[in-house]
SERO-123458 format. One record per residue (C-alpha): residue number from 1; residue in one letter; chain; z, y, x. Coordinates in nm, 4 decimals, padded with zeros to 6 digits, m for minus. Each point is the difference from the previous one (the first is absolute). Example, Ala and Ser with C-alpha at 12.3 -4.5 7.8 and 13.67 -1.06 7.14 Angstrom:
<kolnus>
- pos  code  unit  c3  c2  c1
- 1  A  A  00.7800  m00.4500  01.2300
- 2  S  A  m00.0660  00.3440  00.1370
</kolnus>
This chain:
<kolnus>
- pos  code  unit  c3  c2  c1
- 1  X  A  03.3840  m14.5990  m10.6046
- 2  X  A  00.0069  00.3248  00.2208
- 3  X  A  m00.1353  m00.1514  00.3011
- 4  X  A  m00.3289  m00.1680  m00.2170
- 5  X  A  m00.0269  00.3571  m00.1159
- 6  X  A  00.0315  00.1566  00.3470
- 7  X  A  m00.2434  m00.2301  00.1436
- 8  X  A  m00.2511  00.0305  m00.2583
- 9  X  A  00.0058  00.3606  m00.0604
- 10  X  A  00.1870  00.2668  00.2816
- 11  X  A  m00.1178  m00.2087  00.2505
- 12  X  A  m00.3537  00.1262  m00.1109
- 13  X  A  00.1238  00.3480  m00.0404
- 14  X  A  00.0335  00.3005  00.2505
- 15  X  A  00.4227  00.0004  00.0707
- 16  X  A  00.0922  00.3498  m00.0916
- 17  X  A  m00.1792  m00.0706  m00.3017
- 18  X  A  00.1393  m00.3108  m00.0928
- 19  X  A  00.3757  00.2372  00.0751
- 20  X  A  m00.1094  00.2361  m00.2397
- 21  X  A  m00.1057  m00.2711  m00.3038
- 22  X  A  00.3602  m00.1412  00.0082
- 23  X  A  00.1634  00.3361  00.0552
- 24  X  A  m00.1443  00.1024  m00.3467
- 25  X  A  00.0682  m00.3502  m00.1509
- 26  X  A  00.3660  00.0049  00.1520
- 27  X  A  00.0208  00.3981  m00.1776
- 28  X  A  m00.1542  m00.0783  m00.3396
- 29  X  A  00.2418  m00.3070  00.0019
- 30  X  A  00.3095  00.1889  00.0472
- 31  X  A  m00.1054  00.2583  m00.2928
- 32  X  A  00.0194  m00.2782  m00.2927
- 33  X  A  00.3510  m00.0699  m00.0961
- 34  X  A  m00.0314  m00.3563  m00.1318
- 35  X  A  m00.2115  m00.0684  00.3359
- 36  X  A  00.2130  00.1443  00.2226
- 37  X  A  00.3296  m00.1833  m00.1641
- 38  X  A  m00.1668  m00.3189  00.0337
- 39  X  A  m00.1862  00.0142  00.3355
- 40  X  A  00.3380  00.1365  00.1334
- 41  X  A  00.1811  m00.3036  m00.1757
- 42  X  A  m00.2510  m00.2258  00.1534
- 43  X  A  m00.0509  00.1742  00.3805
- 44  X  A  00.3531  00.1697  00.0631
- 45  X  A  00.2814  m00.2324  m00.0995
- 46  X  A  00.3478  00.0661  00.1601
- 47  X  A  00.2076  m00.1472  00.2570
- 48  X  A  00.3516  00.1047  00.0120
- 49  X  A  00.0451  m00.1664  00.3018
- 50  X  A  m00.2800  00.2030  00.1499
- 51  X  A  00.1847  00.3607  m00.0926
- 52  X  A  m00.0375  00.2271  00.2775
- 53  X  A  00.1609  00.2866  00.1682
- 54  X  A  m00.1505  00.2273  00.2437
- 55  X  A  00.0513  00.3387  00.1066
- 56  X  A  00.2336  00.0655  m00.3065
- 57  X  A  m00.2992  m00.1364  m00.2667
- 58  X  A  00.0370  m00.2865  m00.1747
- 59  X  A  m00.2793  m00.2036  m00.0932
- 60  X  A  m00.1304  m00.2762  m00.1769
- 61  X  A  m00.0677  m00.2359  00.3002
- 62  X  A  m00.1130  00.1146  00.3564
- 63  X  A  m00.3670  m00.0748  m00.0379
- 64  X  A  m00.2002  00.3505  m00.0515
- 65  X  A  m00.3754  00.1010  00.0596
- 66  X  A  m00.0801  00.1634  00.3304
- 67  X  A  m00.1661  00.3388  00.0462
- 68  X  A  m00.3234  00.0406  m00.0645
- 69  X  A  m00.1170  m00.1975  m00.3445
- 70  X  A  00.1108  00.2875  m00.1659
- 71  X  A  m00.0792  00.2987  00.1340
- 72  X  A  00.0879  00.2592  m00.2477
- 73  X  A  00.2072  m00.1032  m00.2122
- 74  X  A  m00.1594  m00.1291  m00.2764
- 75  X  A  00.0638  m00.3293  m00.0680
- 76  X  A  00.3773  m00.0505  00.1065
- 77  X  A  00.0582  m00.1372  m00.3755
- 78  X  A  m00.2401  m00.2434  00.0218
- 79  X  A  00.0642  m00.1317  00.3640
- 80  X  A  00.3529  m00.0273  m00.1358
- 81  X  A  m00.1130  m00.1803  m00.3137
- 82  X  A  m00.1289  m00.2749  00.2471
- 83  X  A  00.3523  m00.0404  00.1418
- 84  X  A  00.0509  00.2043  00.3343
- 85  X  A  00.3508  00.1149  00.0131
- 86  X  A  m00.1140  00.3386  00.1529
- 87  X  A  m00.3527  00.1773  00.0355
- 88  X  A  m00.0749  00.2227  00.3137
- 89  X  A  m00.3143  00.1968  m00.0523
- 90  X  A  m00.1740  00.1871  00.2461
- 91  X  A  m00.0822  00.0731  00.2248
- 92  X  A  m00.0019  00.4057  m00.0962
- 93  X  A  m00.1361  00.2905  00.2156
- 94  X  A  00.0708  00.3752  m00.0032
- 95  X  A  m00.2936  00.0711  m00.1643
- 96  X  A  m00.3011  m00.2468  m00.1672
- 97  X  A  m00.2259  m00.1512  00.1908
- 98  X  A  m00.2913  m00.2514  m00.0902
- 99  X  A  00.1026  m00.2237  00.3043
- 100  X  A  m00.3072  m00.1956  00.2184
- 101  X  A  m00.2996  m00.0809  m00.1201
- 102  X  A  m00.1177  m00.2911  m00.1771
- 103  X  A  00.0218  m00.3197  00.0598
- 104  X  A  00.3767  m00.0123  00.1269
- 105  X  A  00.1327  m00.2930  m00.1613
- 106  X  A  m00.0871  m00.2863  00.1588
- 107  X  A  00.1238  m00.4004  m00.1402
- 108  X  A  00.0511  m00.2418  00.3064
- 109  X  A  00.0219  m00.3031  m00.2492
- 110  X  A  00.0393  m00.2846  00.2181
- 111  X  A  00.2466  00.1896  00.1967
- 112  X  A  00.1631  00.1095  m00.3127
- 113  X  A  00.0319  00.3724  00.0939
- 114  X  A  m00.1762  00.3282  m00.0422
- 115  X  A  m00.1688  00.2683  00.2156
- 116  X  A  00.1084  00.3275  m00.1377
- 117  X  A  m00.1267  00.3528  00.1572
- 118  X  A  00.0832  00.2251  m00.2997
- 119  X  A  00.1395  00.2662  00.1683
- 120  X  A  00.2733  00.1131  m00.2422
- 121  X  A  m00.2569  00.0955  m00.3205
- 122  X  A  00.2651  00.1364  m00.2611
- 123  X  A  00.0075  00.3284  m00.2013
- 124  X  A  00.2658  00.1935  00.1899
- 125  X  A  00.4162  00.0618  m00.0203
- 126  X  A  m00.0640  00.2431  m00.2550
- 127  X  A  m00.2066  m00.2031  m00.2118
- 128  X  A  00.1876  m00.2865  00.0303
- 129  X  A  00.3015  00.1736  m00.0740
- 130  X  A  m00.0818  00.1327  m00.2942
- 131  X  A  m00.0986  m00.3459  m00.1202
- 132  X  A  00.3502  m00.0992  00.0949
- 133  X  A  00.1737  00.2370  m00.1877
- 134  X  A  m00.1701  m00.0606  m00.3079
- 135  X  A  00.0801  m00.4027  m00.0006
- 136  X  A  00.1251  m00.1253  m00.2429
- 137  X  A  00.1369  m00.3274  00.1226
- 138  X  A  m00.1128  m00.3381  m00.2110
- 139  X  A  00.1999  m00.1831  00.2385
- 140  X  A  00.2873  00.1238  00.1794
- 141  X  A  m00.0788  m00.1036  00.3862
- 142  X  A  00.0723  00.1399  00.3736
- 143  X  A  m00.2898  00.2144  00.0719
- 144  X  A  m00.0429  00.0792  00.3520
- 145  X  A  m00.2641  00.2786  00.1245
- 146  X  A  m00.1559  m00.0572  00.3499
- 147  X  A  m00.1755  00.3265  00.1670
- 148  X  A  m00.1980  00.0389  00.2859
- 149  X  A  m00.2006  00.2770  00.1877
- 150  X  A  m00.2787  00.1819  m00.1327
- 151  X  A  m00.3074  m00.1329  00.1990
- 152  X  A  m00.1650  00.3845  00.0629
- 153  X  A  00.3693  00.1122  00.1199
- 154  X  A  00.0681  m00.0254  00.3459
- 155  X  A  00.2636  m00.1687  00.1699
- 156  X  A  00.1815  00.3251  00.0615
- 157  X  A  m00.0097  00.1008  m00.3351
- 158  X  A  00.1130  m00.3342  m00.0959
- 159  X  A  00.3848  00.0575  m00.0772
- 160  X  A  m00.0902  00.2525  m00.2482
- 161  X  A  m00.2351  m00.1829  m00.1699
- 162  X  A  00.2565  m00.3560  m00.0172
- 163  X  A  00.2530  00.3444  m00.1121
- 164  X  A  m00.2287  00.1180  m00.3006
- 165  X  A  m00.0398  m00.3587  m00.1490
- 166  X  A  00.3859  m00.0546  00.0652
- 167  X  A  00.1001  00.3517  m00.1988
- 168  X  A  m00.2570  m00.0800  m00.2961
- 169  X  A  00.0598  m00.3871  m00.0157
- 170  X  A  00.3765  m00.0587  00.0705
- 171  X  A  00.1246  00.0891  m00.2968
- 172  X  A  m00.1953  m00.3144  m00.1659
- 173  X  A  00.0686  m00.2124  00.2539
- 174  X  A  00.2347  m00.3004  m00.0204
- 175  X  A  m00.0501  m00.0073  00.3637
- 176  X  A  m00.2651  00.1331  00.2624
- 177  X  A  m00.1902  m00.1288  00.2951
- 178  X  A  m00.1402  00.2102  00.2652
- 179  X  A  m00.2908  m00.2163  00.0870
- 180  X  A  m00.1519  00.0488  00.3984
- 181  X  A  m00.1198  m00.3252  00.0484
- 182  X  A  m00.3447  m00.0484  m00.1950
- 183  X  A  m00.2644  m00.0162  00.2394
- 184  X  A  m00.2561  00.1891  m00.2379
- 185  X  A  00.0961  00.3888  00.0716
- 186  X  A  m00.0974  00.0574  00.3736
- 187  X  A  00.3233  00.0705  00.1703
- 188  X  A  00.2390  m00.0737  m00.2327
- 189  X  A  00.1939  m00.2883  00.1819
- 190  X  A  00.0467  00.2227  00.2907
- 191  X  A  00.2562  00.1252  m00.2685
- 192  X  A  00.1459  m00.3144  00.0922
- 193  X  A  00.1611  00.1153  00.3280
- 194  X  A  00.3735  00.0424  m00.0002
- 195  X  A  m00.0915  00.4049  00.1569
- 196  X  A  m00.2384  00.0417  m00.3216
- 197  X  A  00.1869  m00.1875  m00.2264
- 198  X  A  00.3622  00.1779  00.0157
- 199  X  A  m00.1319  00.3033  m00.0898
- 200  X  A  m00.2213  m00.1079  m00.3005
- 201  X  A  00.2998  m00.2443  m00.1606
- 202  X  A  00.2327  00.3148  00.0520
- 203  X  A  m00.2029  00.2167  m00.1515
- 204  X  A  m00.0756  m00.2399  m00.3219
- 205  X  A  00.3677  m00.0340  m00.0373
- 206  X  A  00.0797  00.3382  m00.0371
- 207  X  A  m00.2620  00.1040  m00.2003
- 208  X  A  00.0948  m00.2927  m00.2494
- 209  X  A  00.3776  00.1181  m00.0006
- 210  X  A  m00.0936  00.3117  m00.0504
- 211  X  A  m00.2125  m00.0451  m00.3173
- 212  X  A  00.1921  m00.2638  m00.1393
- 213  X  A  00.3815  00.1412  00.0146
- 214  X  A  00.1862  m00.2239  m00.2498
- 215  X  A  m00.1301  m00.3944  00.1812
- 216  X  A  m00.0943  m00.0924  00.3486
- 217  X  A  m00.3244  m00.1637  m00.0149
- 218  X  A  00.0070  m00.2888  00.2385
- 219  X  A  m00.2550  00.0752  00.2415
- 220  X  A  m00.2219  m00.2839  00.1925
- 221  X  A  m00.2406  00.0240  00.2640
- 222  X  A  m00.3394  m00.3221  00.0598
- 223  X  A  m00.0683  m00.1272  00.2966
- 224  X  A  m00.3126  m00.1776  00.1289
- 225  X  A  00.0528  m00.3735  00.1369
- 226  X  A  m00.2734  00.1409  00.2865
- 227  X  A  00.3303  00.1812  00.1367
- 228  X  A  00.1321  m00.1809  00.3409
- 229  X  A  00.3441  m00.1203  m00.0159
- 230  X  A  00.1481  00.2424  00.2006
- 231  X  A  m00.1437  00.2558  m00.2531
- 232  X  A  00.1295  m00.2068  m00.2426
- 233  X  A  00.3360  m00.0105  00.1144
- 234  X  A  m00.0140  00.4254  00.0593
- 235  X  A  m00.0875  00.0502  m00.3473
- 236  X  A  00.2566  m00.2247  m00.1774
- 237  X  A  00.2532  00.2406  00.2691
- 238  X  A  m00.0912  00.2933  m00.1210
- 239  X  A  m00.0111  m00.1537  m00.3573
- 240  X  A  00.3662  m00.0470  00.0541
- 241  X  A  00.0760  00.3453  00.2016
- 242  X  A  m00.1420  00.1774  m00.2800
- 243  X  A  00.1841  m00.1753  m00.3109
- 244  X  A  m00.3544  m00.1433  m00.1203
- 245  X  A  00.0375  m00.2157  m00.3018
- 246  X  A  m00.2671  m00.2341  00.0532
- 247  X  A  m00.2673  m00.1394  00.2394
- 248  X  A  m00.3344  m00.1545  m00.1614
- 249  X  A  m00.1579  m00.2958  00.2225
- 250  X  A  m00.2934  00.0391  m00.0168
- 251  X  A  m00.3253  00.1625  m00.0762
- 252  X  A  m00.3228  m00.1652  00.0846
- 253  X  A  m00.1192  m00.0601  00.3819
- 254  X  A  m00.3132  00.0562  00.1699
- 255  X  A  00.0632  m00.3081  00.1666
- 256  X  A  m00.3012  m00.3265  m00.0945
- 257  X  A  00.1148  m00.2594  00.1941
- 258  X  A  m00.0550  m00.3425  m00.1385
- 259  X  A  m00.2469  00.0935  m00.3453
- 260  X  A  m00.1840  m00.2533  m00.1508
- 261  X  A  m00.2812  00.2377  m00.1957
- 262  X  A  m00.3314  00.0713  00.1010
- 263  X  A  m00.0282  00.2234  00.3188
- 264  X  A  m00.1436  00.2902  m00.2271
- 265  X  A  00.3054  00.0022  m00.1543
- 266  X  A  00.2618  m00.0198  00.2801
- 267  X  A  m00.2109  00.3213  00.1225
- 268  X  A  00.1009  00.2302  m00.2456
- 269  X  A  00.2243  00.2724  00.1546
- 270  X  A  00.3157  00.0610  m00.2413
- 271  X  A  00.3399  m00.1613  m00.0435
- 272  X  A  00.0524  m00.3487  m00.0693
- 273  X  A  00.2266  m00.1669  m00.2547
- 274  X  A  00.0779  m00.2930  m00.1256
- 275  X  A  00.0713  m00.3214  00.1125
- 276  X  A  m00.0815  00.0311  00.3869
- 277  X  A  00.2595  00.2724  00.0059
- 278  X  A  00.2641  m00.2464  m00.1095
- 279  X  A  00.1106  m00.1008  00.3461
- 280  X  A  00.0450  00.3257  00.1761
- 281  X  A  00.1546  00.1775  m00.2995
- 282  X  A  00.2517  m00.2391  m00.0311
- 283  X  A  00.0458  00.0488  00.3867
- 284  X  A  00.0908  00.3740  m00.0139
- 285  X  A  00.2041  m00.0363  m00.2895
- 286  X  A  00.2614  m00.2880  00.1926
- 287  X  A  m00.0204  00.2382  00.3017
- 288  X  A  00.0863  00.3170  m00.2118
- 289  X  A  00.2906  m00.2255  m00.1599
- 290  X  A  00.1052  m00.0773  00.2946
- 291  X  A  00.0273  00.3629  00.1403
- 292  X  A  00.1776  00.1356  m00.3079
- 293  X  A  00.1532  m00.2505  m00.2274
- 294  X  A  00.1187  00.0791  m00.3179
- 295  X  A  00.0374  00.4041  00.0924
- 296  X  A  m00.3872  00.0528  m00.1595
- 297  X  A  m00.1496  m00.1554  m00.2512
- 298  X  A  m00.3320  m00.2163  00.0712
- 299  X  A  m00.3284  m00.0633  m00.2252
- 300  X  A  m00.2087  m00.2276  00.1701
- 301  X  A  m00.3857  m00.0186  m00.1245
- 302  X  A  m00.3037  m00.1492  00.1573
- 303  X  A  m00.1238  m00.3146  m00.0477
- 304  X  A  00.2310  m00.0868  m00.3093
- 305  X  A  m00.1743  m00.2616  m00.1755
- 306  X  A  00.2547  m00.2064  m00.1862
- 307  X  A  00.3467  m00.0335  m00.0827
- 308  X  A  00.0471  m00.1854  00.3410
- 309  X  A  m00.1074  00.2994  00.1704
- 310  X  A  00.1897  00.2206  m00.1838
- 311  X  A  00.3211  m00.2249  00.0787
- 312  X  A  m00.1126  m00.0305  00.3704
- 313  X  A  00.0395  00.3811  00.0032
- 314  X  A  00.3193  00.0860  m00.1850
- 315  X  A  00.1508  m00.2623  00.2597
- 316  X  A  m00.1594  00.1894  00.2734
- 317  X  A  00.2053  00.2949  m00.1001
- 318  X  A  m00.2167  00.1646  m00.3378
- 319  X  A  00.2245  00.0852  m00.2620
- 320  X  A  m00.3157  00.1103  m00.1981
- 321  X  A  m00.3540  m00.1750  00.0726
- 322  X  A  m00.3644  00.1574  m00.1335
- 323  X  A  m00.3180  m00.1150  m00.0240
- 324  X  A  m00.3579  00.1188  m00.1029
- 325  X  A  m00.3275  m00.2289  00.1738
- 326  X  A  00.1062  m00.3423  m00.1138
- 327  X  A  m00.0013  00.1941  m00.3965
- 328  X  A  m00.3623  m00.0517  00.0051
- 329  X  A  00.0235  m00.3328  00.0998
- 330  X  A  00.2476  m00.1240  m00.2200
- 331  X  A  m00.0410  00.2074  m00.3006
- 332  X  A  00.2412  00.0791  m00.2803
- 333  X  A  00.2206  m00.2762  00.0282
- 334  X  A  00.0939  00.0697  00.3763
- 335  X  A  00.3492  00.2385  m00.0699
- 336  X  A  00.1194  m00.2974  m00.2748
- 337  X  A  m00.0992  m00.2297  00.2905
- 338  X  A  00.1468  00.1815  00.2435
- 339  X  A  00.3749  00.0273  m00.2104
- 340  X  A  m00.0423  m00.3702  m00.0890
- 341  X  A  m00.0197  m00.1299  00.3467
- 342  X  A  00.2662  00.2682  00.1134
- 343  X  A  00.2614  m00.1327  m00.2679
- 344  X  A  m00.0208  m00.3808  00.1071
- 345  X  A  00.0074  00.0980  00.3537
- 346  X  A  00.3300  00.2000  m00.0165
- 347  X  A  00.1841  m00.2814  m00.2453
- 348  X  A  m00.1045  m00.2540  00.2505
- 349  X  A  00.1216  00.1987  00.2888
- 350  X  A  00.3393  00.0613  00.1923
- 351  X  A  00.0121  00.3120  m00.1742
- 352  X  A  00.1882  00.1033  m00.3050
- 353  X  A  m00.1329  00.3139  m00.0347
- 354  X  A  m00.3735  00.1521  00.1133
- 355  X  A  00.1690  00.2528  00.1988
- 356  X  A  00.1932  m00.2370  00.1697
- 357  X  A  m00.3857  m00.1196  00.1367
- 358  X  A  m00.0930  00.2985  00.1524
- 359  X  A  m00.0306  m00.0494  00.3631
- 360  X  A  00.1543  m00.3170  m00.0183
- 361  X  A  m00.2582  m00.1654  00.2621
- 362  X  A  00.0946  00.2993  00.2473
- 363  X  A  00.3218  m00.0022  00.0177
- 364  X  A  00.0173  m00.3803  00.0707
- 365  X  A  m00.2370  00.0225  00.2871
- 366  X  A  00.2310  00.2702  00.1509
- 367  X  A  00.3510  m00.1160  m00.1091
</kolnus>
């Protein structure tokens, strides 16, 4: 049913567009109370096999959304309602910015992936914030709040401006990411580099210690799958030197090898997502499992289109896996998909438990 409507109608309209018609759909769902009991009932059914632990939350299952559907913040009840077990919005800047201009949303349909130069459009920390602490949750879920750098700061300046969105958005935060790794701010995944990067993660960590006294917020930093592996393998070191809780693997690429769309497509400068990012992703994530085991936790995202994918990754070493491009493919029914395919997996594998999964494929290839 979704896909006849995808083909026949946001096919023929602009992408960002299309995002915004189901974003207010999605919203206006979640504010009806018989609706949302009985899309919920339909969309997020529970798996108790699927209960998941990371970084001292518990969740629901280990399938969330990734950065970047939701911005700021306002639709974490209904992206719940539609069954992800935990909603990272974001990303959020230091102050508001309008991000690039339009068009930057770009559908690669045959290649099932998107084009995305957005450029971190949100309304600010503060503004987010403040939406934060007003929620009043419909549905209790793991809300995680991603932040990058302000696209008019400059990379010097950028520690205090990842430090003002920590002090004003910690205290809402389940957990936080300190993203350096979309390719859409010029400069920001020179952040990236192990000399650059110490000082930032240090700096986020104390400034979300100090505003948030009685909890440590588990603190995270994304990484782009463009990194070479011996990058790879510096920043899952310095992950573990400095106590990290988690590594996310990964953000988009700026890689197009091996598209299938038109050429005028394929051209479009921005990050890619989606499907073609499946193989790499999953890549980084085996070699960051590799390099650190169980002492950090691992999200792996990109190219997540099923629940094979998503089992593919928690045996590479993901206790929690995200995705976001193959939404607008799939459509409503992809998180109840996703949990489905997850369940029969697991009671069908080795495994008694989903935990006992995690990095399963690793550790046999180096045992």
């Amino acid at each position: 049913m979704y896909k006849i409507f995808f083909n026949l109608v946001f096919t023929r309209m602009d992408p960002e567009k299309a995002h915004h018609l189901a974003f207010r759909w999605i919203r206006l769902a979640v504010r009806i109370p018989v609706l949302r009991t009985f899309v919920a009932a339909a969309l997020a059914p529970r798996y108790k096999e699927l209960r998941t632990e990371a970084f001292g939350l518990r969740m629901h299952g280990p399938f969330g959304l990734a950065a970047g559907f939701d911005k700021n913040a306002v639709a974490i009840d209904g992206m719940a309602m539609l069954g992800f077990d935990h909603i990272e919005i974001g990303t959020v800047t230091g102050e508001a910015q309008p991000g690039n201009p339009r068009k930057r949303l770009f559908r690669l349909v045959p290649d099932r992936a998107l084009i995305n130069r957005m450029g971190f459009n949100n309304e600010g920390s503060l503004a987010v914030a403040a939406r934060l602490a007003s929620r009043e949750p419909v549905f209790k879920t793991v809300v995680g709040v991603n932040i990058g750098k302000t696209k008019v700061v400059p990379e010097t300046e950028a520690i205090g401006d990842y430090v003002k969105s920590a002090e004003r958005l910690a205290p809402f935060a389940d957990y936080l990411v300190v993203n350096v790794s979309s390719p859409n701010t010029p400069g920001l995944r020179n952040l990236q580099a192990t000399e650059a990067l110490r000082p930032l993660l240090t700096a986020v960590r104390e400034a979300a210690d100090r505003i948030v006294a009685n909890r440590r917020v588990p603190l995270l930093v994304k990484i782009a799958p463009d990194l070479a592996d011996e990058d790879v393998d510096a920043v899952a070191d310095l992950a573990v030197e400095l106590g990290l809780d988690g590594i996310i693997a990964t953000n988009t690429t700026v890689a197009r090898d091996g598209l299938r769309s038109e050429a005028s497509l394929v051209k479009e400068t921005g990050g890619l997502s989606g499907a073609p990012l499946k193989k790499r992703s999953l890549e980084v994530l085996r070699r960051l499992y590799a390099r650190v085991g169980d002492r950090i936790t691992l999200v792996g995202v990109g190219g997540v289109e099923n629940a094979e994918d998503a089992w593919q990754r928690i045996l590479a070493g993901a206790t929690l896996v995200q995705g976001y491009s193959a939404f607008v493919y799939e459509g409503p029914f992809w998180a109840r998909a996703v949990h489905k395919g997850l369940a029969a997996r697991l009671r069908t594998s080795p495994y008694a438990t989903l935990a006992d999964a995690v990095g399963a494929d690793v550790r046999n290839i180096t045992v």
